[in-house]
C-alpha positions as CSV (number, residue, x, y, z in Angstrom):
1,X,-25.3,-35.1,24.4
2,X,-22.0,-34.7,22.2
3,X,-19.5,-31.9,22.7
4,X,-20.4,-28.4,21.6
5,X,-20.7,-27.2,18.2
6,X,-18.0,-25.3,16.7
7,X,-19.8,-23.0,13.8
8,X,-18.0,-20.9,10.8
9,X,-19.4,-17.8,9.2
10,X,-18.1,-17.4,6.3
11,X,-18.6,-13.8,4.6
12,X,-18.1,-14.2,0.1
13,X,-17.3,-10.9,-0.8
14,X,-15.1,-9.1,-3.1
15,X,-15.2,-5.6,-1.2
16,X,-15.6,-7.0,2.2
17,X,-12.1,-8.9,1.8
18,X,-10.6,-6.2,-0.2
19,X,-11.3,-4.1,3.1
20,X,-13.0,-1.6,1.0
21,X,-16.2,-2.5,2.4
22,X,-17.5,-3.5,6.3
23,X,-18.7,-7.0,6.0
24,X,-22.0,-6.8,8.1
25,X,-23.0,-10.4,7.0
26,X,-20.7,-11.7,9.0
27,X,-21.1,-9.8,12.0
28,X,-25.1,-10.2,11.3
29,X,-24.9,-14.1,11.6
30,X,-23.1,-14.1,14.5
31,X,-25.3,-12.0,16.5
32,X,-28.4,-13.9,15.5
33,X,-26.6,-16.9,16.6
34,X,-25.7,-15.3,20.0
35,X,-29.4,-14.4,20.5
36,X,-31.0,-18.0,19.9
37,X,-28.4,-20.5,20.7
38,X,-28.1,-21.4,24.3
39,X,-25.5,-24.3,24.3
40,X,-21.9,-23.4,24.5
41,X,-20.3,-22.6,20.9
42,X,-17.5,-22.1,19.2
43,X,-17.6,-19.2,16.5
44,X,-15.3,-18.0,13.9
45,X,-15.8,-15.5,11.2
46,X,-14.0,-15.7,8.0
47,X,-14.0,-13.2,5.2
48,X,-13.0,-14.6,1.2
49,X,-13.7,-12.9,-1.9
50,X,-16.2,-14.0,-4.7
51,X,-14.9,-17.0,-6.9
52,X,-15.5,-20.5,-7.2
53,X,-12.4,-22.0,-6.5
54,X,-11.4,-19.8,-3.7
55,X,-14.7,-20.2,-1.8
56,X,-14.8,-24.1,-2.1
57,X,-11.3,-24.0,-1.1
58,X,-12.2,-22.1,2.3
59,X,-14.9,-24.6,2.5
60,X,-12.9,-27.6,2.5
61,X,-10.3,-26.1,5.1
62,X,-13.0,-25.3,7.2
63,X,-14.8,-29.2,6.7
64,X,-11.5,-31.2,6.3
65,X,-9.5,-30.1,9.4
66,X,-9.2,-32.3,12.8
67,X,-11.1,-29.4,14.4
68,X,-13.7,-29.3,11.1
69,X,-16.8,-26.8,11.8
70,X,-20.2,-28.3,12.5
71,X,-21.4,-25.4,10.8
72,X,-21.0,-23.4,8.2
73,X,-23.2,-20.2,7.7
74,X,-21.8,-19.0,4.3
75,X,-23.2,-15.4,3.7
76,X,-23.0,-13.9,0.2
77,X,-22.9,-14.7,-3.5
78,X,-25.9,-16.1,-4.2
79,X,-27.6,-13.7,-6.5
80,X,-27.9,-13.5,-9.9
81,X,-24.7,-11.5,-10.7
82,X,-22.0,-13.0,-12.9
83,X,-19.7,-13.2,-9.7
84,X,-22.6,-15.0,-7.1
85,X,-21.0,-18.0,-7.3
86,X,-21.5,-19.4,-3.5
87,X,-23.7,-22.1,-4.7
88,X,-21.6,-23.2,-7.3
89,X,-18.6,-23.6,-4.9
90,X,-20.7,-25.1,-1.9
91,X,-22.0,-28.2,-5.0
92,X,-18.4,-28.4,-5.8
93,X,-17.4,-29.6,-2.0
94,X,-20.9,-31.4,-1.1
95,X,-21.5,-34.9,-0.6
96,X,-25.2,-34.5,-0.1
97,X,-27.7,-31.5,-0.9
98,X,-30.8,-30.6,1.6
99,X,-32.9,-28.7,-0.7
100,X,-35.7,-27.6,1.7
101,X,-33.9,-25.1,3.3
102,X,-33.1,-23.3,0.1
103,X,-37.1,-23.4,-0.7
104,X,-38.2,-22.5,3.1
105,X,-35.9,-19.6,3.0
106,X,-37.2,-18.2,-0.2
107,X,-40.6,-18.8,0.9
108,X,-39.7,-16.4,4.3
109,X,-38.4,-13.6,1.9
110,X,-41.1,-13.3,-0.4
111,X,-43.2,-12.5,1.9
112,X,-40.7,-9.4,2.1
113,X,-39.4,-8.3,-1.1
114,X,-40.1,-9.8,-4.5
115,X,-36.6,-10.4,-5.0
116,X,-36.3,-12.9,-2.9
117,X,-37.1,-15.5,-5.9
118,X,-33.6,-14.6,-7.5
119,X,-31.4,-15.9,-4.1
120,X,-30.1,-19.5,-4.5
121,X,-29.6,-20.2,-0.7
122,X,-29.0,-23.8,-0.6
123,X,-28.1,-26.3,2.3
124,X,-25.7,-29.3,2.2
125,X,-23.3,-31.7,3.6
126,X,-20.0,-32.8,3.7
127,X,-18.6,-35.3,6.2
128,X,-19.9,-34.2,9.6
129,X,-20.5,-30.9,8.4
130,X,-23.6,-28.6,7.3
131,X,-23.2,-25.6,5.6
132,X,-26.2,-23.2,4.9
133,X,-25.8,-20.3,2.5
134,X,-27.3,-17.0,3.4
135,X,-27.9,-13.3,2.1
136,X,-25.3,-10.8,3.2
137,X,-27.8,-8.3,4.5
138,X,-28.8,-8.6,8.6
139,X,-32.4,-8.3,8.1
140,X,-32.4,-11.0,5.6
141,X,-30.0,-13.6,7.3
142,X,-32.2,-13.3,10.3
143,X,-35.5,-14.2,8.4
144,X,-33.8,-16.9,6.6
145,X,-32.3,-18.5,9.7
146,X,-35.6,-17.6,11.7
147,X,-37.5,-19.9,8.7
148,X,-34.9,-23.2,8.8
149,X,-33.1,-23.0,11.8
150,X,-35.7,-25.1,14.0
151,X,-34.1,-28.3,11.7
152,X,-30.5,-27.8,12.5
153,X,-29.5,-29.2,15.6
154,X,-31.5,-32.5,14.8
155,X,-29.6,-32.2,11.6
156,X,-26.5,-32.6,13.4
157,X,-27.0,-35.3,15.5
158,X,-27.9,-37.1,12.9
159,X,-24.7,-36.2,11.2
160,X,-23.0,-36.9,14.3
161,X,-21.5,-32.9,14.4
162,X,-21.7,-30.4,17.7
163,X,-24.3,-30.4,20.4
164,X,-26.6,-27.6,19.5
165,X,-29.5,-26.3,21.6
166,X,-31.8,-23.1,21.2
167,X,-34.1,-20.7,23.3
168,X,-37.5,-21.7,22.8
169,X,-38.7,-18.8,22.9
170,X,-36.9,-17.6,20.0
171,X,-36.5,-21.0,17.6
172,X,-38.4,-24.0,19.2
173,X,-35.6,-27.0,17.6
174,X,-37.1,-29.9,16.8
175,X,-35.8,-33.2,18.2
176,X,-38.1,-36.4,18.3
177,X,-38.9,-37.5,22.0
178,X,-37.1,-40.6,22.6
179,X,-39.1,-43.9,24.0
């Protein structure tokens, strides 16, 4: 077992950072966390606006640092308007993409509202570090995690990032029994 995980939420959103706005992504992400993970962790909540530059720029403060994140839950910005440019920022700091988690979470949200087939969630890496993008809304971060979050704490160790664990009864993780 390695040392616990330290995990970053980071909300994209114009009005949110503007303060005109409550961010409930954020706050969302963190209590789903709360409810499934069992291990100790570290979390920290972050709030930038939209933009490209500005949100791969949080991104690599939050991956480059001697106390980097293990995880990065970024919430918002990946619709289809002209300023939902999460993804683009999150390719712009990855060194690897993980593109199943992008289709198993738009798979989950079909099966609640047709929409679902314009969000560009996306997984990837960078160094040590895996960062997810999520919706913004509470419903829809906890189906998307609820569909993809069995594979992250193997997905870790095998970056060599943060001890996770999870309640079984909640999201069953998946780590291969050793011989």
């Amino acid at each position: 077992m390695t040392r616990p995980a330290r995990i970053a939420i980071l909300t994209v959103s114009d009005r949110a950072a503007s303060g005109e706005y409550e961010d409930k992504g954020g706050p969302g992400a963190e209590a789903w966390l709360r409810d499934v993970v069992t291990s100790p962790v570290q979390i920290d909540r972050h709030i930038v606006p939209d933009g490209r530059e500005v949100v791969a720029g949080k991104l690599r403060e939050l991956t480059d640092s001697t106390a980097a994140a293990d995880l990065i839950l970024v919430t918002g910005g990946t619709g289809p308007a002209p300023r939902d440019l999460t993804p683009e920022a999150v390719f712009d700091v990855a060194e690897r993409e993980y593109p199943g988690f992008g289709e198993e979470m738009r798979r989950a949200s079909l099966r609640e509202v047709p929409t679902a087939i314009l969000s560009r969630q996306t997984a990837v890496s960078r160094g040590k570090t895996l960062i997810i993008t999520i919706p913004g809304k509470p419903s829809a971060i906890a189906t998307c995690l609820n569909a993809v979050f069995a594979a992250v704490p193997y997905c870790l160790d095998l970056l060599g990032a943060g001890w996770i664990e999870t309640d079984p009864a909640k999201i069953d993780a998946f780590r291969p029994k050793k011989k």
